[in-house]
C-alpha positions as CSV (number, residue, x, y, z in Angstrom):
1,X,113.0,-15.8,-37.4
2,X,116.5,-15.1,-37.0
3,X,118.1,-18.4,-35.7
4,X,121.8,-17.4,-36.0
5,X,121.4,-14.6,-32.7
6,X,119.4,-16.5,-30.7
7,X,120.4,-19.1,-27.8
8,X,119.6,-22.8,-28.3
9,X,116.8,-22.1,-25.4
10,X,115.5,-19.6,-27.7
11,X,115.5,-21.8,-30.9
12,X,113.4,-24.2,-28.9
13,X,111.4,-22.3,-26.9
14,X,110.4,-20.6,-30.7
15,X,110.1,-24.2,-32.3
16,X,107.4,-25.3,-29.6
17,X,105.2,-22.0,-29.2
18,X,105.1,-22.8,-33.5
19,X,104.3,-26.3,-33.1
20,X,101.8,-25.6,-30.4
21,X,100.1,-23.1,-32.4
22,X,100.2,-25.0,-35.6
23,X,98.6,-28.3,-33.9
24,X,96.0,-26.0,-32.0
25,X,95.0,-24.5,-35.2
26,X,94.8,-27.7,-36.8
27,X,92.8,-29.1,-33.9
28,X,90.8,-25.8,-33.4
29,X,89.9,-26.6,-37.7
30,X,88.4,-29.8,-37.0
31,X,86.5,-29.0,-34.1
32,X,84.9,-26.3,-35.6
33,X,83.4,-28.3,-38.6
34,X,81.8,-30.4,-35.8
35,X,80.0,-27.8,-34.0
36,X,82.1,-28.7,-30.8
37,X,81.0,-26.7,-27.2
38,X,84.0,-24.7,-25.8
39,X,85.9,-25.0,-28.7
40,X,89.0,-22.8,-27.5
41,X,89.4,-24.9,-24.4
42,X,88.5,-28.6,-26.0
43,X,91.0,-27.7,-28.7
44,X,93.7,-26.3,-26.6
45,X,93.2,-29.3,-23.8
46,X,93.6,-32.1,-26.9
47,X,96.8,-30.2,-28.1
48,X,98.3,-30.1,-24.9
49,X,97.8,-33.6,-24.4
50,X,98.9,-35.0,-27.5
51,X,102.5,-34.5,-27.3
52,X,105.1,-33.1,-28.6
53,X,108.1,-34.3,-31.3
54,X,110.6,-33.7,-28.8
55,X,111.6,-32.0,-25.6
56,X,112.0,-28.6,-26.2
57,X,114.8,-28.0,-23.5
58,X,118.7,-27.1,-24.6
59,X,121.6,-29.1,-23.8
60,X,123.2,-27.0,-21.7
61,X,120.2,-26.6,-19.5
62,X,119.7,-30.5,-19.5
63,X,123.0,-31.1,-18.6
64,X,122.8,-28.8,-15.2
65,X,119.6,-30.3,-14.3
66,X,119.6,-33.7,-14.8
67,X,122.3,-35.0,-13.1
68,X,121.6,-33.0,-9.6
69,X,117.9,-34.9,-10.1
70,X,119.6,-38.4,-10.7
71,X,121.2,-37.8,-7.0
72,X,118.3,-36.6,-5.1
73,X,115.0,-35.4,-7.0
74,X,113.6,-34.0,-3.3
75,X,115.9,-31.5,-3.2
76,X,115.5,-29.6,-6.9
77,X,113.1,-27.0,-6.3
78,X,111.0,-26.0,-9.5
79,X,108.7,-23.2,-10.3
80,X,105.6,-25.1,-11.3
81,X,104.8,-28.8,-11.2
82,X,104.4,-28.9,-14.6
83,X,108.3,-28.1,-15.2
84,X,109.0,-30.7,-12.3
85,X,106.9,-33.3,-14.2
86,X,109.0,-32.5,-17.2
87,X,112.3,-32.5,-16.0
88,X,111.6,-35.7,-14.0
89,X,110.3,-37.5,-17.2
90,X,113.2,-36.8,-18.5
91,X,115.7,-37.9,-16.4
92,X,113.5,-40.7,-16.5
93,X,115.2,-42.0,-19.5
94,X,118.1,-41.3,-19.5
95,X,118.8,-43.0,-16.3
96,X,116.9,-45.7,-18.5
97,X,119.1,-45.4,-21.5
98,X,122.1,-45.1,-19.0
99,X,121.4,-48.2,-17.6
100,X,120.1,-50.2,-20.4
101,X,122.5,-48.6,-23.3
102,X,125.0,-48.9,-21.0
103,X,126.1,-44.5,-22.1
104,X,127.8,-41.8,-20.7
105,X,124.8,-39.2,-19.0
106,X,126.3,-36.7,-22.0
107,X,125.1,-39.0,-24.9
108,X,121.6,-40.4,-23.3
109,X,120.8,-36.8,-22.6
110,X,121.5,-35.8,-26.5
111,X,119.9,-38.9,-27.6
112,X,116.5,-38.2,-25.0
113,X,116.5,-34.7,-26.1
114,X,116.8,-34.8,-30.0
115,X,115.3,-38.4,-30.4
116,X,112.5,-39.1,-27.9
117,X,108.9,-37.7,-28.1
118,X,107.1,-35.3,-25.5
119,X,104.3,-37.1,-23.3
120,X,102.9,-33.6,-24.2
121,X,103.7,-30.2,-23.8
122,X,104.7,-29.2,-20.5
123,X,102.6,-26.4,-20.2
124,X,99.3,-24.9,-18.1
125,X,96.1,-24.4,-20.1
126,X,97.2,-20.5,-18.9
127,X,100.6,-20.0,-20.3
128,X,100.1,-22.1,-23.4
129,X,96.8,-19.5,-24.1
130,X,99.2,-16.9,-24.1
131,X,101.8,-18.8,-26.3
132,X,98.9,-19.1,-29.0
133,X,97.7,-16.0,-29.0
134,X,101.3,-14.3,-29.5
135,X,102.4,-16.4,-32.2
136,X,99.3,-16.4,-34.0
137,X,99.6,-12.1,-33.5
138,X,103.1,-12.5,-34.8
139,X,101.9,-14.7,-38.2
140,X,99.0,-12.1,-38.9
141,X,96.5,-14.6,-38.4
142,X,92.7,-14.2,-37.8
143,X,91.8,-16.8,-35.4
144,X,89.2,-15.5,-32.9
145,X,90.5,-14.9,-29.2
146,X,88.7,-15.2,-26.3
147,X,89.1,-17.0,-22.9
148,X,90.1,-20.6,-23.6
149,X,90.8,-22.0,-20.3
C-alpha cells in the first residue's frame, strides 16, 4: 500500500481492516483445530471483542470531535452507536488525562490516540464481515466465506 498519497484517515482506516483481518485469521486458525460450531461468527465475535492496539481515528478528526463532546455529548449526533461509543470513550480520557496530567486537550488527544489501547474495535459484526472479506480478496488469500454474522 502506498502510504505517501493517502490521508492519515486512510493510513488508519487501512492499518485496522489489516489488524482485524490478521487477528480474525489467527483466531479463525485456532478455532478450527478445535472443531468449534459457527466458526465464522465465534471467531469474528472474539476478534471484535478483544481490542485493538490503538484507536484508529486521525488527529484532525479527533481534534473536531472531541472538544464539541467535552461541552455537551447530547447534542453530537452520530451515525451508529457504535461510533458514539467510540468517540465517547475517547473523550473519556482525555478529559481524564486533562485533568489528571494536568495537558493542553492537543497533547492528551495525541497521547490517547497513539498510546492508549482500543476496548475493541468499534465495529458491527456486519461491517467488520465485509472489512475481512475485502482485505483477505486484496492478499489473495483462501479463507472460506460465508455468512458470519
Amino acid at each position: 500500500m502506498n502510504y505517501l498519497n493517502m490521508s492519515e484517515s486512510a493510513q488508519r482506516r487501512d492499518e485496522r481492516d489489516r489488524q482485524l483481518t490478521e487477528l480474525y485469521c489467527e483466531i479463525y486458525d485456532q478455532l478450527k483445530s478445535r472443531r468449534v460450531k459457527n466458526l465464522r461468527r465465534v471467531a469474528l465475535s472474539i476478534a471484535l471483542g478483544t481490542g485493538s492496539p490503538r484507536y484508529h481515528v486521525g488527529f484532525d478528526r479527533a481534534y473536531a470531535v472531541v472538544p464539541q463532546l467535552l461541552n455537551d455529548s447530547a447534542t453530537v449526533l452520530f451515525k451508529s452507536s457504535v461510533t458514539r461509543d467510540m468517540w465517547l470513550d475517547i473523550t473519556a480520557k482525555v478529559r481524564c488525562m486533562m485533568t489528571e496530567g494536568k495537558m493542553s486537550m492537543a497533547q492528551a488527544i495525541t497521547i490517547v490516540l497513539e498510546q492508549c489501547r482500543a476496548p475493541r474495535f468499534f465495529l458491527t459484526p456486519e461491517h467488520a464481515w465485509v472489512i475481512i472479506k475485502r482485505t483477505l480478496s486484496r492478499m489473495n488469500c483462501r479463507r472460506p466465506y460465508g455468512r458470519a454474522a
